[in-house]
N, C-alpha and C positions, 0 to 999 in steps of 0.2 A: 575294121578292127573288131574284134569279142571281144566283149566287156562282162563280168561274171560280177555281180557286187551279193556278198556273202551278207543279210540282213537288210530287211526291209523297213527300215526305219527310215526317220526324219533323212539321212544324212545319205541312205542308199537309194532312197527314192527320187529324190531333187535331186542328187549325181547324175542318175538315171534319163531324168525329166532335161535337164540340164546340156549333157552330152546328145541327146535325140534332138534340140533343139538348134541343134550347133552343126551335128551334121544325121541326116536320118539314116543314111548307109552305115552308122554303126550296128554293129548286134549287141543286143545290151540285154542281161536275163539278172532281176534279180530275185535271189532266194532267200525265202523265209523257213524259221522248220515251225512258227506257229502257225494256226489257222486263220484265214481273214477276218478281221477285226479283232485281233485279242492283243490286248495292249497292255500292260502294267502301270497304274498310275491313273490320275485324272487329269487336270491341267497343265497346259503350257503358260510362259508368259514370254511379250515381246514389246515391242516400242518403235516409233514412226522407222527409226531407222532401217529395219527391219521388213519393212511394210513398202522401204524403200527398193530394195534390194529384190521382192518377189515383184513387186510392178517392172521392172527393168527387164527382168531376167522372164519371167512369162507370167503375163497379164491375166492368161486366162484361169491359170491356178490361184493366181493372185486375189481377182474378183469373189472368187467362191470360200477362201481361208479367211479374206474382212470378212462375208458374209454371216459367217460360220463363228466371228472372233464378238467377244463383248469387251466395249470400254469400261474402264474404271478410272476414278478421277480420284488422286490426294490419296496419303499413305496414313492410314489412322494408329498411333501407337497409346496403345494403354495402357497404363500399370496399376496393378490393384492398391488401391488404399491413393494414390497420388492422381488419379483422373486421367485425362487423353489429350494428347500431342496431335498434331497433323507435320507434314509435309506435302509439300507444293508438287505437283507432277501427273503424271496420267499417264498411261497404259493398255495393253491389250491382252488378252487371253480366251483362250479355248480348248474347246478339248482335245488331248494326245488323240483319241481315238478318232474324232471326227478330221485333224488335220492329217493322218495318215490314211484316211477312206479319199480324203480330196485328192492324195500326193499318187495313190496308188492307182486313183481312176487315171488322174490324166496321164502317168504314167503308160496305163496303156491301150489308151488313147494314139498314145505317139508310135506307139506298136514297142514299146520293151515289155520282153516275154516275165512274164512274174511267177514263179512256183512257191507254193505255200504248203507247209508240213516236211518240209524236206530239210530234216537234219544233216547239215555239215561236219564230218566229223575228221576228213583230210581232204586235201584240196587236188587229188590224184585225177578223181574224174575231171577237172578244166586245166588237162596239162598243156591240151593244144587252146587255152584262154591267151591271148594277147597282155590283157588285163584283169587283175584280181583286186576287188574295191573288199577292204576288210571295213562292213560298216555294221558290225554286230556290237556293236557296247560296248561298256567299260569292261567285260569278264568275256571279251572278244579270243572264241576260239582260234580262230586264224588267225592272229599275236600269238597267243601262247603257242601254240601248232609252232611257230617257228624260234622257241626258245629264248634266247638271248640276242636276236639278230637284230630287234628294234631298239635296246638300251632301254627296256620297260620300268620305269619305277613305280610302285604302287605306296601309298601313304594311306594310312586311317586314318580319320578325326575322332577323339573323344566321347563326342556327344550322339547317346543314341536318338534316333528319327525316326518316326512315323508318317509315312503319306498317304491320310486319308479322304475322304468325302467328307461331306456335309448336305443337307439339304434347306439349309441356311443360306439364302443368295446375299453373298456381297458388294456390295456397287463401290466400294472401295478396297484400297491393300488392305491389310488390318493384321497388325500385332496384337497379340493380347499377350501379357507376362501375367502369370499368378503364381501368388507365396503359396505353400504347402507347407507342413512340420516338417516335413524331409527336402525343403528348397524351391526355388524357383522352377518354373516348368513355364515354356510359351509356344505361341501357335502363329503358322503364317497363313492368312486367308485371302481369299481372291476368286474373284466367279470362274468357271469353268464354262459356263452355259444356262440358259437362262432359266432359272429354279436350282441351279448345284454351284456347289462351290468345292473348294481344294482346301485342303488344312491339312497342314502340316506341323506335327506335333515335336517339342526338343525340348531336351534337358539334358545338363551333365548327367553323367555315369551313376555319382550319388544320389543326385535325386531319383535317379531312373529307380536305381537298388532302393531308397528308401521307401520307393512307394507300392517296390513288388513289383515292379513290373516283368523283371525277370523268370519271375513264377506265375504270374497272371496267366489265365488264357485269354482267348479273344473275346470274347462276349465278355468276360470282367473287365479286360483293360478299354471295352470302350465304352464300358456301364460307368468306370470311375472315370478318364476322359472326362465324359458328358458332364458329371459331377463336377469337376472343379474349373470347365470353362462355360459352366451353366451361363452366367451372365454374355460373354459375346457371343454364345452360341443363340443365344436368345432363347434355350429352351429347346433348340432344335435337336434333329441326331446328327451322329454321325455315322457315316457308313465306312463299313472295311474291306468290302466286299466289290471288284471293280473287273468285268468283263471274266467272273468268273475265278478270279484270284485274291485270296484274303492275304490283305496290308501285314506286313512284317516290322516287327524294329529292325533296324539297322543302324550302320555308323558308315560315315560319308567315306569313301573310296576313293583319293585322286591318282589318277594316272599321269604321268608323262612317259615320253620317249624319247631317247637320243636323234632316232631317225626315224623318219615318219613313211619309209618305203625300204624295198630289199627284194632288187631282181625286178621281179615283173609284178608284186603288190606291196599295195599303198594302205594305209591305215586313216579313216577319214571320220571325224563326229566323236564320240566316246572313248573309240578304240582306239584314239588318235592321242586324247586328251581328254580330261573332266575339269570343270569348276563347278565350285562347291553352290548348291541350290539359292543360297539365301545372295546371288548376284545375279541369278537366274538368265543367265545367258549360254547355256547348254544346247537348246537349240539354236538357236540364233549361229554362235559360233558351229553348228552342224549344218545349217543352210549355206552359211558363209564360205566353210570348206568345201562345199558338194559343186558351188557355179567355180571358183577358184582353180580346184581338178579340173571340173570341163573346160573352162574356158584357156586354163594352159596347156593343156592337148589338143585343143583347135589352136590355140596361135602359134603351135611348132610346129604343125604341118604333121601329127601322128609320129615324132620322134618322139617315143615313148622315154628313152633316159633320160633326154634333157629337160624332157616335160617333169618327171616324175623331181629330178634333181631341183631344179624352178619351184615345184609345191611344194618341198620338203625345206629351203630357205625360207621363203617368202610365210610360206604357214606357220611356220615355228616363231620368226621373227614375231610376227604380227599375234601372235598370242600370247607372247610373253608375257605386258602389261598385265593382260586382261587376265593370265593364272594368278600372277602376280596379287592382283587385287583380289580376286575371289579366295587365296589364301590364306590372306588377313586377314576378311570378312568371314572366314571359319575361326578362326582363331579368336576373334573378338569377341564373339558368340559362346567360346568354349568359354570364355574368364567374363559372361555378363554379368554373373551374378555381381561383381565387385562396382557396376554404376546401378544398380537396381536400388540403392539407397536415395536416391535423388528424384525429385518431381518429374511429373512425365516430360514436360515442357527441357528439362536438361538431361534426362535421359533421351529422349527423341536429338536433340542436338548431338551429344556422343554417341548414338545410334548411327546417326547420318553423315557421323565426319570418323568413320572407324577407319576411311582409307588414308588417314594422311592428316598434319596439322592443319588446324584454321586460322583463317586472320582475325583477331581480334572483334572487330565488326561484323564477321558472320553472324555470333552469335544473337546482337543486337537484331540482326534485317531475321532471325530464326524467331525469335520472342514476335516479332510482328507482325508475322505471316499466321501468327496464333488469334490475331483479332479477326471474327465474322467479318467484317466490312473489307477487312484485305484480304480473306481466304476467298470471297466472293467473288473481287477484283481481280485474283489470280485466275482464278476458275475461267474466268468470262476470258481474259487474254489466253490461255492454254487452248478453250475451245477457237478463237479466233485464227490462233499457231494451227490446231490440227485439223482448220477448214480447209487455209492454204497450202499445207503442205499434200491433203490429201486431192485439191485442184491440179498442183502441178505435179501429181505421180499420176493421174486420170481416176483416179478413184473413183466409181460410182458414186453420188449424191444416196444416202440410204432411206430406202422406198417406206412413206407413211400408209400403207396401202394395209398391212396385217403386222400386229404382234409377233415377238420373237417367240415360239412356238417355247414352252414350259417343259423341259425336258422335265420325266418322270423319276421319281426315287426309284431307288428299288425296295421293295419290300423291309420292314422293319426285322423277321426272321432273316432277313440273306445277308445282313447286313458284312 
């Protein structure tokens, strides 16, 4: 079978990785129209489950993405004037750019042909393609290229966003909310790699306008930034500037579609679907899509309709929830400002319960997980959790032999 997957991303790559694994007699080419390594964005994030999913499906990509990934333990939420919350949990992340150098090597490795700088602009040249993997993002040309055939809905959120750097390293999640005269404004953080961190900046539309950002340029808007998240930045900068492209506002983008294929392509990762950042499950659900495609065109024996028909049920089914919840979790964020009046300790609790009521006693076992001697006791079980789990997926034991190499800033001018 030809396989053509339009974008080299998260979702084009592991399809790719994925299908080569499955059966290597495919021909699998995917195209990029940027240059190798140039990515948009700094961090991903993910969780054991995930971790579960790359060990299963190929080990060897697997080994080198922990390698590559830094933990973080507990979700730190602060609000100014009211002090800091925790939540119990732990996670991983790394950088978009280094997990697509890893996706892309083995890639081709397995021998799928990769071309990079090569804009797509109709899909004429792969008419004799078997298959067409649309894995180009959320403003996925092969989607629009085919009109109204997928049932596309596109929705805005309210709140503009920024996703920038830092060279701030944080060994936790970390909220910070700060009051301004023009309103609240708060920031999501979390290492990237070791010396950088990911921050990502939100507020309502008013506060965005109150504070100019609309008329700011870039060197102002991240002169004042740094000013009013002086405190958890510790002082630090922030950078805008990431593999050559300077950080934009924006307002979050959700995609669905009716149908997730039409003919002989399929829409897989962004172009498929989005949820919204602050559930951070973007890639994850793009890895999750990319073995799912492969491994139901190996269990039909290469009957492409029944395969294509099979991922378009079962994919959609299974994402439902998961939009479902990232949709409220935008929405809860659009109207924070209305629990920003409360200690951090009961903002962090309606922070954590914005998908759905709680039982009475949550909030109690929430207060308690705020005393040192329990945040400790948690800690130590969580590490204990992600010894074993990372024993029974083979996890390499990680090597005390040398330091995680100090990724560099860039420059305070490139910023």
């Amino acid at each position: 079978m030809r396989i053509v997957c339009v974008g080299g991303g998260p979702a084009g790559f592991y399809f790719a990785i994925s299908t080569k694994l499955r059966d290597p007699a495919h021909e699998v080419t995917v195209i990029e129209r940027d240059p190798p390594g140039a990515t948009y964005g700094w961090g991903v994030v993910y969780w054991d489950n995930l971790l579960d999913v790359f060990f299963r499906n190929d080990p060897a990509s697997a080994r080198d993405i922990r390698a590559q990934s830094t933990l973080w333990q507990e979700q730190r939420i602060s609000v100014e004037g009211a002090g800091a919350a925790y939540l119990a949990g732990y996670g991983f992340s790394m950088q978009r750019a280094a997990l697509l150098d890893i996706l892309a090597r083995r890639a081709i490795a397995l021998g799928v042909r990769v071309e990079y700088r090569h804009e797509i602009d109709d899909l004429g040249p792969f008419a004799d393609a078997d298959l067409i993997v649309a894995s180009d993002g959320a403003n996925s040309r092969v989607r629009q290229a085919g009109g109204d055939l997928f049932g596309t809905s596109v929705t805005t959120g309210s709140n503009p966003y920024i996703w920038l750097g830092t060279d701030r390293f944080f060994d936790s999640f970390a909220f910070a909310f700060e009051r301004t005269p023009a309103g609240w404004i708060w920031c999501h953080a979390y290492p990237s790699s070791a010396g950088l961190s990911t921050c990502i900046v939100e507020c309502t539309r008013r506060t965005w306008e109150g504070l100019g950002f609309d008329e700011r340029g870039d060197e102002d808007t991240l002169r004042e930034l740094e000013k009013i998240f002086a405190e958890p930045l510790d002082g630090h900068a922030l950078i805008s500037q990431c593999r050559g492209r300077t950080a934009r506002w924006q307002r979050f983008t959700e995609i669905t579609n009716q149908r997730w294929y039409h003919d002989n392509v399929v829409l897989l990762g962004d172009a498929a679907h989005t949820t919204h950042f602050t559930l951070g499950s973007g890639t994850a659900l793009a890895i999750v899509d990319a073995v799912m495609l492969a491994q139901i065109l190996y269990d039909n024996n290469d009957d492409l309709t029944a395969a294509l028909r099979s991922f378009d049920a079962r994919g959609r089914m299974a994402l439902h929830p998961v939009q479902a919840a990232a949709r409220t979790s935008m929405a809860w964020f659009e109207q924070a400002d209305r629990y920003l009046d409360r200690d951090a300790v009961s903002f962090a609790y309606a922070m954590a319960g914005r998908h759905g009521r709680q039982p009475p006693w949550r909030y109690q076992v929430h207060r308690a997980t705020q005393v040192p001697a329990i945040r400790r006791a948690l800690r130590g079980l969580h590490s204990g959790s992600r010894w074993c789990l990372a024993r029974r997926r083979g996890e390499p034991a990680p090597s005390r032999a040398k330091p995680p190499v100090r990724a560099e800033p860039p420059a305070r001018a490139d910023r």
